[in-house]
C-alpha positions in Angstrom: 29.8 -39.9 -50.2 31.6 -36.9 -48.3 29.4 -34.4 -50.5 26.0 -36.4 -49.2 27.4 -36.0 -45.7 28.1 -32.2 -46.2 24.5 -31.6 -47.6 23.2 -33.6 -44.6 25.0 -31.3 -42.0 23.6 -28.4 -44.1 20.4 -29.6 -44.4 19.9 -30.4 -40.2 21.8 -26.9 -39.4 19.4 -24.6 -41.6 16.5 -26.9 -40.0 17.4 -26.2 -36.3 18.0 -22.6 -37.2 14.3 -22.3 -38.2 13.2 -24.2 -35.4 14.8 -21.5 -33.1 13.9 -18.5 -35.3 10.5 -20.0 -35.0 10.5 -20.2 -31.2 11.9 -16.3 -30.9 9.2 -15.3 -33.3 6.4 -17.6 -31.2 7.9 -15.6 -27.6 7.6 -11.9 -29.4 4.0 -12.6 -30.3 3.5 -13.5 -26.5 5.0 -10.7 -25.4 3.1 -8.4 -27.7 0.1 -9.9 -27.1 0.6 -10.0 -23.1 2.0 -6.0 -23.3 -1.5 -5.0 -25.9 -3.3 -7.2 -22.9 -1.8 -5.0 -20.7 -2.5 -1.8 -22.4 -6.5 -2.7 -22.3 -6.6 -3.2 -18.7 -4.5 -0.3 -18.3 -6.7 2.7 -20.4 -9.5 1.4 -19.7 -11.8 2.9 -16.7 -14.5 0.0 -16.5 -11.7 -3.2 -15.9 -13.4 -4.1 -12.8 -17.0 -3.6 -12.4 -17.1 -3.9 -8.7 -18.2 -1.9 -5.4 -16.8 -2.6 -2.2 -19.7 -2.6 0.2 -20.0 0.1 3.0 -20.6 -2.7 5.6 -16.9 -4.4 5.0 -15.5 -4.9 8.1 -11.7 -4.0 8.2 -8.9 -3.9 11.1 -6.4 -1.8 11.3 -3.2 -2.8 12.7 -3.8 -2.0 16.9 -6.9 -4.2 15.6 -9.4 -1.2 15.5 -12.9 -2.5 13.6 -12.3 0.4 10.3 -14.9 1.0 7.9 -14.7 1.6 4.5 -15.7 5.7 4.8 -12.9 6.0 7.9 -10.1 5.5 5.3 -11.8 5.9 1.6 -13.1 9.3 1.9 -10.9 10.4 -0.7 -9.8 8.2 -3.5 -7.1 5.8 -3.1 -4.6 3.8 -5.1 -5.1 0.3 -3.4 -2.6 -2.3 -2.7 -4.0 -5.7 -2.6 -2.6 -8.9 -1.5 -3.6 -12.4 -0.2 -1.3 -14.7 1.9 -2.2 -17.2 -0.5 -0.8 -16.0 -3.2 3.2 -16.1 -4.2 4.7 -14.1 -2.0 7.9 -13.5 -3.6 5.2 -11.7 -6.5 3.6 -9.7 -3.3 7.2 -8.6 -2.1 8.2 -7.5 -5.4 5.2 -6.2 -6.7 5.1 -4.1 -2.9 8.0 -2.8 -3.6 7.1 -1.7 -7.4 4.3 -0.1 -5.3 5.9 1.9 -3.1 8.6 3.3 -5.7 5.9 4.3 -8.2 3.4 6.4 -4.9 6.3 8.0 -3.7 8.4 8.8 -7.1 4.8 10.9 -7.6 4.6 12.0 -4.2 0.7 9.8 -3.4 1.6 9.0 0.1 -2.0 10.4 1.3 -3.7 8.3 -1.5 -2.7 4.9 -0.6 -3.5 1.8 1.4 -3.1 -1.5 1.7 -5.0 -4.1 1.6 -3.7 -7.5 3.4 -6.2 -10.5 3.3 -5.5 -13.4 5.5 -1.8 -12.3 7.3 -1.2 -11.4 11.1 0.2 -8.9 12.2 3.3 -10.1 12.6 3.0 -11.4 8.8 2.4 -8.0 8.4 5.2 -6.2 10.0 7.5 -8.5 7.5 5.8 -8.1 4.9 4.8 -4.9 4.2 7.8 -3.0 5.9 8.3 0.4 3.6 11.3 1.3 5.6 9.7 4.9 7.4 7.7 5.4 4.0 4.1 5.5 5.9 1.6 3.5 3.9 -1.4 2.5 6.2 -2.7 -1.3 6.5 -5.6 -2.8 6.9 -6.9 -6.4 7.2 -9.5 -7.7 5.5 -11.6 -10.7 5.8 -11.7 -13.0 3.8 -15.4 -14.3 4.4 -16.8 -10.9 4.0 -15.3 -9.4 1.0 -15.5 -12.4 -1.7 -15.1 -10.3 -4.7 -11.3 -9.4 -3.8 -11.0 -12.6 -2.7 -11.9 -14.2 -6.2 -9.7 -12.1 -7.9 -6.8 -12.9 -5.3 -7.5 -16.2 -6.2 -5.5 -15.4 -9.2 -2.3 -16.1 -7.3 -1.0 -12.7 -8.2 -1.1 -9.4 -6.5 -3.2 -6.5 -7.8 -3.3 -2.5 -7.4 -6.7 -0.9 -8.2 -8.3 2.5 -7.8 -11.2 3.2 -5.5 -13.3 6.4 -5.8 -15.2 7.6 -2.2 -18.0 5.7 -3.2 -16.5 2.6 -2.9 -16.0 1.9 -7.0 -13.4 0.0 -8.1 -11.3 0.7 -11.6 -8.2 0.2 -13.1 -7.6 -3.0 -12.1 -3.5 -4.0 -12.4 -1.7 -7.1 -12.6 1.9 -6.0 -12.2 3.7 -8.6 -14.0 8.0 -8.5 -14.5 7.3 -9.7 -17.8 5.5 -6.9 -18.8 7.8 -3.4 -19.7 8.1 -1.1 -17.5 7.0 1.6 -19.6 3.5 0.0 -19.1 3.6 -0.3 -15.4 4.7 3.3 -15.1 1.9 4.7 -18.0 -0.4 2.7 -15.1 0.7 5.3 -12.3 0.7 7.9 -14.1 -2.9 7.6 -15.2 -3.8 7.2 -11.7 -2.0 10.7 -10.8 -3.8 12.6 -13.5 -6.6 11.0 -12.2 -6.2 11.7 -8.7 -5.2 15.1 -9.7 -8.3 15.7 -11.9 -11.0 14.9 -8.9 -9.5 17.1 -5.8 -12.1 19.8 -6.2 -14.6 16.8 -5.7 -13.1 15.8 -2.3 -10.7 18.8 -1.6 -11.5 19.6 2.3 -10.3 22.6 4.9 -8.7 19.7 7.8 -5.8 18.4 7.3 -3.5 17.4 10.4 0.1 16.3 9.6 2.1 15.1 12.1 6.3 15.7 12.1 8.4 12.9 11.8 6.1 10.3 12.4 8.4 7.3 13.3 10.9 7.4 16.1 13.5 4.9 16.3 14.9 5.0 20.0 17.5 2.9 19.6 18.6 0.6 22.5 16.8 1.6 26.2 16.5 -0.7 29.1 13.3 -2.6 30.1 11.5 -1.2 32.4 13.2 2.3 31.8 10.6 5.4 30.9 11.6 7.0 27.4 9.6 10.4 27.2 9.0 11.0 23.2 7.5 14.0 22.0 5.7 14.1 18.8 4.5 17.6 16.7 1.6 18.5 15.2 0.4 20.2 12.5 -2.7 22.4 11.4 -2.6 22.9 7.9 -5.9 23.2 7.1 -7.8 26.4 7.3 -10.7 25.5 10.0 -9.8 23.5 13.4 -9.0 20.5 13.5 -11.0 18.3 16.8 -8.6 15.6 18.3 -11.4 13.3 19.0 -9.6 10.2 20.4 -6.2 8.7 20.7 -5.4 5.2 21.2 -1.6 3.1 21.6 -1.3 -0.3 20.8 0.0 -1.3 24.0 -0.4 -1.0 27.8 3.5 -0.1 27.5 2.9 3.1 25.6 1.0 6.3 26.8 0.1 8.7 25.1 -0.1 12.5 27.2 -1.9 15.2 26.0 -3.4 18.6 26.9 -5.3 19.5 24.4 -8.4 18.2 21.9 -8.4 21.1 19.4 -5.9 22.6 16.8 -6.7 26.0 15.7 -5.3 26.8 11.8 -1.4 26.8 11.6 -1.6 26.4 15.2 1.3 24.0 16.4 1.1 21.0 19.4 2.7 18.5 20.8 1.9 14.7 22.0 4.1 13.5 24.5 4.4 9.8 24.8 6.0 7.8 27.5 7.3 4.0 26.5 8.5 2.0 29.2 9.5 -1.5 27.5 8.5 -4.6 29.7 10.6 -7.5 27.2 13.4 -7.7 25.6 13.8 -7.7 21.6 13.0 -5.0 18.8 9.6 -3.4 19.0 7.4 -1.7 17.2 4.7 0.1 18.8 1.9 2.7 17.5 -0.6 5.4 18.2 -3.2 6.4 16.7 -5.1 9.8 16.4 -8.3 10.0 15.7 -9.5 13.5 14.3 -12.9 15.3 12.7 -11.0 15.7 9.2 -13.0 14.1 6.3 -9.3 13.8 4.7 -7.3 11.0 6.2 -8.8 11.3 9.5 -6.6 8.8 11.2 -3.4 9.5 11.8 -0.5 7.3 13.3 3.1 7.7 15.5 5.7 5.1 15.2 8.1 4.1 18.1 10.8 1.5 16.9 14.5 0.5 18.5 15.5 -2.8 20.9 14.7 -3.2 24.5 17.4 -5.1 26.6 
């Protein structure tokens, strides 16, 4: 009797062993088969056989109608994300994001792409903490294609050439290693890389220190902030407008042209009218064919 009971106990322990060999082996081929998943869509240029069309309508974040040639006239490493989808996988894949453009130094080559969020939404969401990343807003009725595949429920990073083509579609996934997601990146820098005599362009303004955070002023008290720029281009560079978000913040300047390593300054008075943080902008718009927006950053706390 005790031997039967002993072969019984034997018998049930090798059983549940296989059982949970069965289940590790049943989760490896998963994961292999989600990583060689991963690896197609990674290498290969023809993912996503889509176009955005010239005639999307964008908005920046001062709510500026932006066209599609104002901000891809170079290619871009593209950032999407829908308020729809799970935003804990938008805040992490976000920050992913921003690690991997500036870990290869692709400031200049990236945007993103918010569908369906404020911009208050936006201002949480997609803070990079004084890495500058520009925003647009898309909508949603216009641009159906990026909206299908945000329908997913997942965020995505793709790669857009000037004329509007979109490749190398990327689902960044914690699940997946990431070996893969870093391969992904570095694909796009080679790629980047590879095309700058095709888009490669004498203008190129850079402003110095973009975001000022004034700590605590008074409202109603006139802050004088003085922003420099930069000509490091090799042919002028025409200041052709210049915009702030608010009626709070002016923008003063003397000058509409920047000679070649020439050097000037923007001064900008902010005279907060409420009380609580703020973040306000301007925006610079110049004849460069690269990047030829550029934006100025006043943060702190008005009480």
């Amino acid at each position: 009797m005790l031997i039967n009971i002993i072969f019984l106990i034997v018998f049930i322990f090798i059983m549940l062993n296989n059982k949970k060999f069965d289940k590790i082996r049943i989760q490896n081929n998963q994961n292999a088969i989600e990583a060689l998943t991963g690896r197609i869509y990674l290498l290969s240029d023809n993912c996503c056989n889509r176009q955005l069309s010239a005639k999307t309508s964008l908005m920046d974040t001062n709510n500026n109608q932006i066209y599609p040639e104002q901000i891809i006239n170079t290619p871009k490493i593209v950032f999407y994300a829908n308020k729809f989808q799970c935003q804990s996988c938008v805040k992490e894949a976000f920050k992913e994001y921003i690690d991997r453009i500036k870990n290869r130094h692709l400031g200049k080559y990236a945007i993103v792409l918010a569908e369906n969020y404020n911009k208050r939404e936006i201002n949480l969401m997609f803070d990079s903490h004084n890495f500058i990343i520009p925003v647009f807003i898309l909508n949603s009725s216009l641009n159906s294609d990026l909206n299908k595949l945000g329908m997913i429920g997942k965020p995505y990073f793709f790669y857009i050439n000037k004329n509007f083509e979109i490749s190398n579609l990327w689902f960044p996934h914690s699940k997946i290693d990431s070996l893969i997601n870093n391969d992904y990146f570095n694909l796009l820098y080679d790629k980047i890389n590879s095309s700058k005599s095709e888009f490669f362009n004498d203008e190129y303004l850079k402003i110095i220190n973009p975001v000022r955070n004034v700590g605590k002023v008074k409202i109603g008290q006139e802050n004088n902030i003085q922003f420099e720029l930069v000509n490091l281009g090799k042919q002028p560079c025409l200041i052709e407008s210049i915009k702030s978000s608010c009626g709070c913040l002016i923008p003063e300047i003397d000058f509409n042209l920047l000679e070649p390593d020439s050097i000037k300054f923007i001064n900008v008075i902010f005279t907060p009218t409420t009380k609580g943080y703020f973040s306000k902008t301007v925006t610079v718009k110049t004849n460069s064919k690269v990047g030829p927006f550029k934006q100025m950053w006043v943060k702190g706390y008005a009480e």
